[in-house]
N, C-alpha and C positions, 0 to 999 in steps of 0.2 A: 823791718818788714816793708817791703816793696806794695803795692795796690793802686788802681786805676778807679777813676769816678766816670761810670755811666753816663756822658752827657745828655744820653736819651730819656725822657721823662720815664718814673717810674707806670705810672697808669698807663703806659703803652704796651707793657709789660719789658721785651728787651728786644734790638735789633739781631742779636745773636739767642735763641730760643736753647740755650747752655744742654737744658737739660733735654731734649730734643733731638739734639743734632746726632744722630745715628747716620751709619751710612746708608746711602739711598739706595732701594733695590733699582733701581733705573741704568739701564747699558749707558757708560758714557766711551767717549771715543776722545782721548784725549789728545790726538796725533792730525785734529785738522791742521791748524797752522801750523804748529811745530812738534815734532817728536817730544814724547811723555820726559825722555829725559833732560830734553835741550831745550826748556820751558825757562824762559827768564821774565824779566815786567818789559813792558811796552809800551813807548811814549807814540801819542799817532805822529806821525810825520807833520815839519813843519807847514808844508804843501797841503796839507788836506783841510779841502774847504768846508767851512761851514755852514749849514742851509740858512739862508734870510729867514726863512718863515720855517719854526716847528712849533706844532700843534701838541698840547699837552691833556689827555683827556684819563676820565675819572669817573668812580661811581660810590656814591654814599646808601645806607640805608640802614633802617630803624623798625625795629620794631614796635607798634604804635597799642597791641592791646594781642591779646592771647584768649582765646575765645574754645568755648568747645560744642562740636558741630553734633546732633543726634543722627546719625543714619537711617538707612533703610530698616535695619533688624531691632533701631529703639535703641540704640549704644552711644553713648555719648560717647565724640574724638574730637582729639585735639587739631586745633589752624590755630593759626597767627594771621592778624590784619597787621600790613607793612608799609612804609612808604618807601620811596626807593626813586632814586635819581643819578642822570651821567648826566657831562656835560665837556664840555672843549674849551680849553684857555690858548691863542694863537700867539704868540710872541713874535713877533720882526720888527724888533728896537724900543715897541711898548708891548703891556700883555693888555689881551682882549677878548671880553668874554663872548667866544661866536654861535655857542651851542647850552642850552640848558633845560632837560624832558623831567619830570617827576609824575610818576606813578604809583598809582595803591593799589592793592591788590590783598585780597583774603586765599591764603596760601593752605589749602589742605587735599588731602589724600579720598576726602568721603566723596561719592559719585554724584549725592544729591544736594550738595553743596550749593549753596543759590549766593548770589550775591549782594553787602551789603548796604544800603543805603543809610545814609547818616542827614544831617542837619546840612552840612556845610559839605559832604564828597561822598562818593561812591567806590567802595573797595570791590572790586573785579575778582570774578572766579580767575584765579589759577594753582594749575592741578600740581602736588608734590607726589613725589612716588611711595609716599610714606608718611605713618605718624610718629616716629622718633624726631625727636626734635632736630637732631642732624641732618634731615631728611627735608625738613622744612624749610631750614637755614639754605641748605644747598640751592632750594628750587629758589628762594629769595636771591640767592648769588647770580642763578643761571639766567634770572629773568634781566637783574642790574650788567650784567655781560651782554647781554644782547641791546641792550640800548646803548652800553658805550660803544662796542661794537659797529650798529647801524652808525650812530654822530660821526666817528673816524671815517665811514667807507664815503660819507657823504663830502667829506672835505678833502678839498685837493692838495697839498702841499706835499714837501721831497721827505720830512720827517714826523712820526706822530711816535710821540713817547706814552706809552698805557701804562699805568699805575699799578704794578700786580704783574703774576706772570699771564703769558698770553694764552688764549683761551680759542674753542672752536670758533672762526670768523674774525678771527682778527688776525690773522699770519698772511695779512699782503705785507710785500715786498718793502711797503715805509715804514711798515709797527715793527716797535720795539717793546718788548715787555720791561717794565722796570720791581725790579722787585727789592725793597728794604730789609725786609724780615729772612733770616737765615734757618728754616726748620729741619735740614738735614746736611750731610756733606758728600756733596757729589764728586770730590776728588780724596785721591789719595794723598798722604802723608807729604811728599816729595812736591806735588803742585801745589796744596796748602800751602806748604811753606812760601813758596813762590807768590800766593795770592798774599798772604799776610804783611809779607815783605814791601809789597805796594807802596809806590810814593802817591802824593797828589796830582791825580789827572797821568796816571799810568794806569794800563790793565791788564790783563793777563790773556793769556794765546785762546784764541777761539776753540771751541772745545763743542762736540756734538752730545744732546741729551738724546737715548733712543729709546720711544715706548709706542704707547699708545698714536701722543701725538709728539714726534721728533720735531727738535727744535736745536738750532745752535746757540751759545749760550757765550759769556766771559764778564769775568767780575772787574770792578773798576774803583778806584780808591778815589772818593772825594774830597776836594781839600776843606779842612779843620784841624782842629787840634787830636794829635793821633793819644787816645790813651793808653790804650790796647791795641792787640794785634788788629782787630777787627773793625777798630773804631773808622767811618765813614764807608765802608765797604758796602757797596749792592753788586745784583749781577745782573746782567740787560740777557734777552735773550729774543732771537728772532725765528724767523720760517724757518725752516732745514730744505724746504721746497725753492730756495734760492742757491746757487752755485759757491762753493766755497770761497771765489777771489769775492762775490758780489758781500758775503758775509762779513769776512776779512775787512774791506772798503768799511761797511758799513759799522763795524768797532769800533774804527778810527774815526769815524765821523760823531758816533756817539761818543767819545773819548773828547775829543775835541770840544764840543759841544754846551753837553752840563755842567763840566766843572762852574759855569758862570752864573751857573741858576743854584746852585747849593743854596743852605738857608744858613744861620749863625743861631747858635746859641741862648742868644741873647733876644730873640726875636721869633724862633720855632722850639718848639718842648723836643723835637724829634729830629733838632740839626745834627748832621748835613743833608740826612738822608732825605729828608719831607722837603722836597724841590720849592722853591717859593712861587711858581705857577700852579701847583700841585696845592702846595697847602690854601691858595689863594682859591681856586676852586673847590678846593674841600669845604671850604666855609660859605661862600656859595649855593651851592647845593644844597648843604643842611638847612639853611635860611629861609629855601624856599619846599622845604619838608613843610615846614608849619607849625605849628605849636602842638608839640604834645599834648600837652593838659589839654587843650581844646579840642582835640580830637577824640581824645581818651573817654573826655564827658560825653563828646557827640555820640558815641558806642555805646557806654552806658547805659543811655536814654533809649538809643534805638534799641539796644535788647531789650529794654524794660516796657516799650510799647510796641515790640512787634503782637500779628497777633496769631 
């Protein structure tokens, strides 16, 4: 019996989502760079330079207490009180923490939603389009997108790697979405193969996603130990609002790039893929979330003495 060991922590769940991966209803064009059939890996050129300075930016958040709001008509509905934070880690030879916002916010659907004050902070109205809980989560997501979003647009450098894929306000010309987690598969059989076959610090032919919001895309093998087909693989993807050579450049320069920030094993629960600017920021952020349990009490109280 042949079998591969997951280097990815189990509590992450997995970087390939097995059970998930359906094909994606999304138009892909898999004939930017190279024709669907003439698709092989791709080392970037030894000539392609790497930026001195890229900026690695993030967003964490938690849910801090789940609350339920009574309305206009006397009905009790459900919010969540949240904390929620971005921020920018800048590397040219050291990393550096240049950016760090955290926000609370009491996230619900009811009109007459007021907002809460506590002992130690203030959770802010903001409105979700709904009381399902996926409804709520989302608006928690869209709000932490807009503040890594604003931190990027505020820093000037030639690269900014985002954690995740990329989102409305982030598709200038330097972001790159970086995304770990594989929830569908956007190629067919023929380029999978191709993708899988990946060496370290190769990636595969630029490839355009087309929807709502188009974006070009290509996956890239990080170096580690390969256990499986999949093992260190993410896919970057950028604007589609950029000209194909400028895309192309820009693979190569991502290719180029990360292999040097991967993380090891021995060091991230989630190597290769959780970048070591990346994961250094993540913990960051959560640090200055705040303490749960002290929050959690501060709520308690304040419902118990509102009046």
């Amino acid at each position: 019996m042949k079998f591969a060991i997951e280097t990815w922590a189990t509590e992450y769940g997995s970087p390939m989502e097995i059970d998930a991966l359906d094909p994606s209803a999304t138009n892909v064009d898999v004939g930017v760079e190279r024709d669907g059939d003439r698709w092989s890996a791709i080392s970037p050129p030894a000539s392609t330079e790497v930026p001195e300075k890229i900026l690695f930016t993030d967003g964490v958040r938690r849910i801090d207490a789940r609350v339920w709001i009574e309305d206009g008509d006397g009905q009790s509905r459900p919010g969540v009180c949240a904390s929620y934070a971005a921020g920018a880690m800048s590397c040219d030879g050291k990393a550096k923490l240049t950016a760090a916002v955290v926000e609370r916010g009491l996230f619900s659907a009811v009109r007459e939603v007021e907002p809460i004050t506590s002992r130690h902070t203030t959770y802010g109205v903001r409105r979700a389009e709904g009381d399902a809980p996926e409804q709520l989560w989302l608006a928690i997501q869209v709000r932490m997108a807009e503040l890594e979003a604003n931190i990027a647009a505020e820093e000037d450098v030639e690269l900014v790697i985002v954690d995740g894929p990329l989102r409305g306000g982030q598709g200038t010309s330097n972001a790159v979405g970086y995304v770990k987690t594989h929830h569908v598969s956007y190629l067919e059989p023929e380029q999978t193969a191709i993708v899988t076959s990946l060496q370290p610090g190769q990636r595969s032919p630029v490839f355009r996603l087309m929807g709502r919001y188009s974006r070009f895309s290509w996956y890239l093998r990080l170096p580690g130990e390969i256990g499986h087909p999949w093992s260190g693989i993410v896919r970057c993807e950028c604007s589609a609002d950029m000209d194909e050579a400028a895309a192309i450049a820009l693979a190569d320069k991502v290719a180029a790039a990360l292999p040097r920030f991967a993380s090891h094993s021995h060091k991230d629960a989630r190597a290769p893929q959780n970048l070591y600017p990346i994961a250094g920021l993540e913990r960051e952020l959560r640090r200055r979330l705040g303490d749960p349990a002290l929050l959690y009490r501060d709520l308690k109280v304040a419902a118990a003495t509102q009046i």
